[in-house]
C-alpha positions as CSV (number, residue, x, y, z in Angstrom):
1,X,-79.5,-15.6,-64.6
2,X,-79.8,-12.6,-62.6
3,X,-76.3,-14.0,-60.5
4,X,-74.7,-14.0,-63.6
5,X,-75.5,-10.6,-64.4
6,X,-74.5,-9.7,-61.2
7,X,-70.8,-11.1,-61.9
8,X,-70.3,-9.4,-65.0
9,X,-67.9,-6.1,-64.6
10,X,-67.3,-3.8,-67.6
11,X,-65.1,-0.8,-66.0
12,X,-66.3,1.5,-69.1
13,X,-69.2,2.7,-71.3
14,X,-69.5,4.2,-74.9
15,X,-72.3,7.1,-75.1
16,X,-73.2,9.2,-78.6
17,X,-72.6,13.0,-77.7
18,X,-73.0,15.3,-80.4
19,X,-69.3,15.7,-81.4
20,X,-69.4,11.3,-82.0
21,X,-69.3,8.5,-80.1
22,X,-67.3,8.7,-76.4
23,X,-65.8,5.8,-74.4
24,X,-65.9,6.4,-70.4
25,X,-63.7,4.8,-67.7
26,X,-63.3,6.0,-64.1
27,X,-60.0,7.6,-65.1
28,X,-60.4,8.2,-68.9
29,X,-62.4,9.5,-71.7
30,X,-61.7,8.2,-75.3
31,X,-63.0,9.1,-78.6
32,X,-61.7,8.5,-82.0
33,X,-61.8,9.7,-85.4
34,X,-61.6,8.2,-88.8
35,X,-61.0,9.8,-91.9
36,X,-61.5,9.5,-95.0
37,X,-58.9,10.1,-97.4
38,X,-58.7,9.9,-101.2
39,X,-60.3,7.2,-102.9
40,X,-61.3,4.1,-100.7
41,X,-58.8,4.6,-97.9
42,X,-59.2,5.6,-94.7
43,X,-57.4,6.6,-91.3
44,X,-58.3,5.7,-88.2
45,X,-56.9,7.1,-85.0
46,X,-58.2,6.8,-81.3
47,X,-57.7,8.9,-78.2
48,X,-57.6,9.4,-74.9
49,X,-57.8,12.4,-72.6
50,X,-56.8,12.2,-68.7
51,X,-59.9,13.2,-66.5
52,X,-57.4,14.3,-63.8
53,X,-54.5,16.1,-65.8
54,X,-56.8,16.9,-68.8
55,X,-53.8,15.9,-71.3
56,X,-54.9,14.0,-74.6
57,X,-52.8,11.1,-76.3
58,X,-53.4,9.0,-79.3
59,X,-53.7,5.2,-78.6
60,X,-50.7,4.0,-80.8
61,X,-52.2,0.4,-80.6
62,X,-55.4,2.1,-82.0
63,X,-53.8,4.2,-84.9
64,X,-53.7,3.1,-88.3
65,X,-53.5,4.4,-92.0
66,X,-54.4,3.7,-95.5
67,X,-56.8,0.7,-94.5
68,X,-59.7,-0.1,-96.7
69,X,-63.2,0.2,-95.3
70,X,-63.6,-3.4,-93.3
71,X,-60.3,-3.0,-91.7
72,X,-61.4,0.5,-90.5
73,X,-64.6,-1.0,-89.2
74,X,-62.6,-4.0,-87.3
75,X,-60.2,-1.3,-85.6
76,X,-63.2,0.9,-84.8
77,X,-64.9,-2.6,-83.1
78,X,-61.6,-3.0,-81.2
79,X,-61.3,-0.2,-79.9
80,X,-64.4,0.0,-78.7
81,X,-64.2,-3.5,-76.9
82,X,-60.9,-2.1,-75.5
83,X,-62.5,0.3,-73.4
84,X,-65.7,-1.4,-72.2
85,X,-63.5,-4.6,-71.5
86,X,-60.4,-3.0,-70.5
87,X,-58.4,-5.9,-72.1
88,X,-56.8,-6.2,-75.5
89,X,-58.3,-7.8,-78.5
């Protein structure tokens, strides 16, 4: 069990600041932010900020409007295995 543990590599980590949630990599920090907009519709957008040039982006594979509260939820889960795994999903 404990080799298998051993062969597992995640290049990044989510931690819970003050500000929301953060994603770390050796090169980037994401966060993301989801509002909500009139009725039962949100936005979600996610972003990433250079450690070495200190410039943000948005994610445009991460970005999304006018989805209803489950699709917000399933971006937000994405997302969030996109930086711990590094891989799309």
């Amino acid at each position: 069990m404990q080799r298998a543990l051993e062969a597992l590599d995640y290049p990044g980590y989510w931690i819970a600041t003050p500000n929301g949630m953060e994603g770390h990599t050796e090169r980037h920090v994401y966060r993301y932010k989801i509002d909500h907009t009139d009725g039962k519709v949100f936005n979600f957008v996610g972003y990433c900020l250079h450690r070495k040039t200190g410039h943000e982006n948005r994610v445009s594979n991460y970005c999304s409007r006018d989805l209803n509260r489950t699709d917000a939820m399933d971006i937000q889960h994405r997302f969030m295995q996109y930086v711990v795994t590094g891989k799309e999903h």
